[in-house]
C-alpha positions as CSV (number, residue, x, y, z in Angstrom):
1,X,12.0,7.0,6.7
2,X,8.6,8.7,6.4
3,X,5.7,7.1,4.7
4,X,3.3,9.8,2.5
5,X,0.5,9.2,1.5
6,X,-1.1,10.7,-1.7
7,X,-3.9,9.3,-2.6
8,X,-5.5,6.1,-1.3
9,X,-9.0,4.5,-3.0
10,X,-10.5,4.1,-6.5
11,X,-9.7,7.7,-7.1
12,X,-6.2,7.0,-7.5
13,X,-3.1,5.3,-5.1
14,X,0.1,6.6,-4.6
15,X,2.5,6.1,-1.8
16,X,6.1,7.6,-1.0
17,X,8.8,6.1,0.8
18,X,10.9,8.7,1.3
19,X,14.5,8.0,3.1
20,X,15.6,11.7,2.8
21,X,19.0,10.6,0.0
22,X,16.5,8.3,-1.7
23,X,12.8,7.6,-2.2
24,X,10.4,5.0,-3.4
25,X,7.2,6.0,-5.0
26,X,4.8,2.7,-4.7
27,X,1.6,2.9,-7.0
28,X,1.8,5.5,-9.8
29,X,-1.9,6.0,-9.5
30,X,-1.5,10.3,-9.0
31,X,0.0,12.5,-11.4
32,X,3.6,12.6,-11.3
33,X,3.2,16.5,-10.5
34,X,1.6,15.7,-7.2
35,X,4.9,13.6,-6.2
36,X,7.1,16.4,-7.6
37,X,5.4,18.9,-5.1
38,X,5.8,16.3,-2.2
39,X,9.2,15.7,-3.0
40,X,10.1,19.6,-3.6
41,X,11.0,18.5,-7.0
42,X,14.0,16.5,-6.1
43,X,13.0,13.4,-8.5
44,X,16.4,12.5,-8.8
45,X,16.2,10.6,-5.5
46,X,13.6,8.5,-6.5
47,X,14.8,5.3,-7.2
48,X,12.2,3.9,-8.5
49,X,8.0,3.3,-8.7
50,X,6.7,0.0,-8.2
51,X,3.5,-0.7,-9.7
52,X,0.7,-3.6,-8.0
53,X,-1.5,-4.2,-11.1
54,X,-2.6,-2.7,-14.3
55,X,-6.3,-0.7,-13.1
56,X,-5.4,3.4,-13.6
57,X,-6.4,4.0,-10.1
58,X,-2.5,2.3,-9.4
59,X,-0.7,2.5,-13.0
60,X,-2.5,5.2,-15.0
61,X,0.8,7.8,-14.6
62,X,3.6,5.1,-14.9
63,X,4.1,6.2,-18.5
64,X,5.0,9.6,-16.9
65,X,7.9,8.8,-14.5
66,X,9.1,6.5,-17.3
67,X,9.7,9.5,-19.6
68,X,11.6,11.0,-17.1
69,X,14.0,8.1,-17.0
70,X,12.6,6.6,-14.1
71,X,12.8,3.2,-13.4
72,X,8.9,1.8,-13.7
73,X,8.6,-2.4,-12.1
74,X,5.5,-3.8,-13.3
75,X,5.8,-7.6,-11.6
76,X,2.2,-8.8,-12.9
77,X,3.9,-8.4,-16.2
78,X,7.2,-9.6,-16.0
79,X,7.2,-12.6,-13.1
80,X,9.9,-11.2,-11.6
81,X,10.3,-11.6,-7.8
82,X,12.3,-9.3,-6.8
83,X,14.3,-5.5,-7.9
84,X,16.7,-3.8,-6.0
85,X,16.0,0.1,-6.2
86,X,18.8,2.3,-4.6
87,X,19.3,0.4,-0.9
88,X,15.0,-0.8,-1.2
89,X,14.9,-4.6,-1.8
90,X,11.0,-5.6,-3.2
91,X,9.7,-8.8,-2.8
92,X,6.3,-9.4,-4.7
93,X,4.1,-11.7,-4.0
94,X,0.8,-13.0,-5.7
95,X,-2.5,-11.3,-5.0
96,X,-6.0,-12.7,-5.6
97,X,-8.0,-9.5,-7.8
98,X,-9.7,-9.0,-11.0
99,X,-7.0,-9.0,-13.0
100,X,-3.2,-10.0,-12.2
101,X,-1.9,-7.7,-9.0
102,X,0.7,-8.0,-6.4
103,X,1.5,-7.2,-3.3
104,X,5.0,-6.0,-2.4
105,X,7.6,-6.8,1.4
106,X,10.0,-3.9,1.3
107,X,12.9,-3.7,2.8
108,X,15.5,-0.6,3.7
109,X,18.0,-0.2,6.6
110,X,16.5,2.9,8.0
111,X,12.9,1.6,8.0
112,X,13.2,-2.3,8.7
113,X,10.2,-4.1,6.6
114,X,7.1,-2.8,4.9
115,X,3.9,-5.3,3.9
116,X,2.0,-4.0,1.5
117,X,-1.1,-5.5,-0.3
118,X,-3.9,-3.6,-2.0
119,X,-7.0,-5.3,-4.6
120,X,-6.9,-8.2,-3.0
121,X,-10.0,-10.6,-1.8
122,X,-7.4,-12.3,1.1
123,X,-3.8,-12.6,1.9
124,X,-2.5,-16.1,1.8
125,X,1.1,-15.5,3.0
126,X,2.0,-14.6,6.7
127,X,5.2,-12.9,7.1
128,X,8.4,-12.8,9.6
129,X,7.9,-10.1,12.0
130,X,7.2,-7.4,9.7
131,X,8.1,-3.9,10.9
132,X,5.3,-1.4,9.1
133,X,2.2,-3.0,7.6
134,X,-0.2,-1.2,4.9
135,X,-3.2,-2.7,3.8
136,X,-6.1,-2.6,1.9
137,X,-9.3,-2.6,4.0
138,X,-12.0,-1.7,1.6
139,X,-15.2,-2.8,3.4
140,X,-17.6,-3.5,5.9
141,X,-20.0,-6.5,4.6
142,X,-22.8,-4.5,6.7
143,X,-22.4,-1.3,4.9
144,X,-22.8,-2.5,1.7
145,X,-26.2,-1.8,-0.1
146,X,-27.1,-5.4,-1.3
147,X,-28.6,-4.0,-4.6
148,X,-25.5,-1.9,-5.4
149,X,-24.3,-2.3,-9.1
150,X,-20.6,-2.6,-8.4
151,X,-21.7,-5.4,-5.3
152,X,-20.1,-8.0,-6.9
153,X,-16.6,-6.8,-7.7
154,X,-16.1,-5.4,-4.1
155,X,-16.7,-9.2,-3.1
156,X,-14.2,-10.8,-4.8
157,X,-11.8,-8.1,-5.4
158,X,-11.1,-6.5,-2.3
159,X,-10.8,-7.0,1.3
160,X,-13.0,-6.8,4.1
161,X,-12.7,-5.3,7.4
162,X,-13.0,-8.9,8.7
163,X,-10.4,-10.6,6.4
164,X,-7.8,-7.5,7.3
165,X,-8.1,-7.8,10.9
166,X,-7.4,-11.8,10.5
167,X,-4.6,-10.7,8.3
168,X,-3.2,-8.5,10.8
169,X,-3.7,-10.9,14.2
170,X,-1.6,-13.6,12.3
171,X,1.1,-11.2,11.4
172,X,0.9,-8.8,14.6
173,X,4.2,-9.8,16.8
174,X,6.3,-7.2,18.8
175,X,8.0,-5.6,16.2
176,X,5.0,-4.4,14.0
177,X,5.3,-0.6,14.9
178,X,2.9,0.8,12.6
179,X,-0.5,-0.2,10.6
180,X,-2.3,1.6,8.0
181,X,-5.2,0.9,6.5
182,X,-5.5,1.7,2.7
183,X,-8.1,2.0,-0.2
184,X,-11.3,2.5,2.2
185,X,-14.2,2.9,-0.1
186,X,-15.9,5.9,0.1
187,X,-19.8,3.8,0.2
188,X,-18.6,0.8,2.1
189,X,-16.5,1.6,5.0
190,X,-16.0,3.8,7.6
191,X,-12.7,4.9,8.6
192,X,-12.7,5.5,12.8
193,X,-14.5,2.2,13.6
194,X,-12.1,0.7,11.0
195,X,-9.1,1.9,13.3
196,X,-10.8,1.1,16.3
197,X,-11.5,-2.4,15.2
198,X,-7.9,-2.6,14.0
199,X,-6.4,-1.4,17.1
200,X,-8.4,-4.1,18.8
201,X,-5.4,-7.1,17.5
202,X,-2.3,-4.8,17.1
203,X,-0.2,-3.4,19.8
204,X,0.7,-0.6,17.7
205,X,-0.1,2.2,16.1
206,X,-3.0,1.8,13.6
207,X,-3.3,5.2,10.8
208,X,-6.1,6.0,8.1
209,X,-4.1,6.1,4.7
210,X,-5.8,9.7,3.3
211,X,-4.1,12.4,1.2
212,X,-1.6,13.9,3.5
213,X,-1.2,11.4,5.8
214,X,3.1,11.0,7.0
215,X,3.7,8.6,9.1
216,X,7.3,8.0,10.6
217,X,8.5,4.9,9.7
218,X,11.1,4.0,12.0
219,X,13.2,0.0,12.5
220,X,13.3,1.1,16.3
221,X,11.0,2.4,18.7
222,X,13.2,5.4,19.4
């Protein structure tokens, strides 16, 4: 399973899971051409696009993959807790963001478990040994310019540095493989102290999510 990253921040969000037979596109936040191109147009192995809240910078080309006949699962709109796309089993679960959002634990056979949680201020769930973890973190309380205009929705709708790394320490265990950090802001963070800081409570891997990034997403070490 590889992990591709097309877009990460408020410029747009898109992820691929892509098992080789079958892919999962999480966020539809980047034009559905973009996905094409990483997929070499082979969009009949998506099996679906999962979607973590309403803001375009995650759901402004949903519309597109749904005219395509493509499966679209909106959670903050429907309560469901879980969809089964191709062998991918989604868990959401409740984020705390400006408007309704989740977070989704995704599970394949070739990949183990994904956590992945985005827009959030903090994380209240721990999970059982997760295998891969992606996750938001959008700021440094130090960088940010205390007269900035947008000051007060960074606060209390994203996470900081600090409240990721206590996210990760409580989920870190011996089977976390991999950690990337997601939706960095381009005024408020900085992305190598970020990692360093971050590879500073996981004994794993720790990746900046940026356009182009792949990442091997493996259940086992080898």
């Amino acid at each position: 399973m590889k992990l591709i990253c097309l877009g990460s921040g408020s410029s747009g969000n898109c992820y691929i899971l892509d098992g080789g037979a079958e892919a999962l596109i999480v966020e539809a936040g980047v034009s559905f051409l973009e996905v094409k191109k990483a997929l070499d147009f082979n969009i009949r192995k998506i099996a679906g696009v999962v979607v973590s809240h309403s803001h375009r910078d995650h759901s402004g080309y949903a519309g597109e993959y749904e005219r395509a006949g493509i499966p679209v699962w909106r959670p903050y709109e429907t309560g469901d807790q879980r969809r089964m796309c191709g062998r991918f089993l989604i868990f959401q679960f409740e984020l705390v963001h400006d408007v309704p959002c989740c977070g989704f634990y995704i599970a394949h056979p070739e990949m183990g478990s994904l956590v992945y949680a985005s827009d959030t201020e903090y994380i209240k769930y721990r999970f059982h040994h997760p295998t891969h973890i992606l996750v938001e973190a959008n700021y440094s309380a130090d960088l940010i310019d205390p007269a900035a205009v947008n000051r007060d929705h960074v606060l209390t709708g994203h996470m900081s540095l600090q409240t990721t790394l206590d996210f990760l320490a409580a989920n870190n265990s011996p089977e976390l493989m991999n950690v990337v950090l997601c939706h960095l802001s381009q005024d408020n963070a900085d992305p190598d102290p970020f990692r360093e800081a971050a590879k500073k409570v996981v004994s794993c891997p720790v990746h900046i999510a940026e356009p182009g990034l792949m990442v091997e997403l493996r259940k086992e070490p080898f």
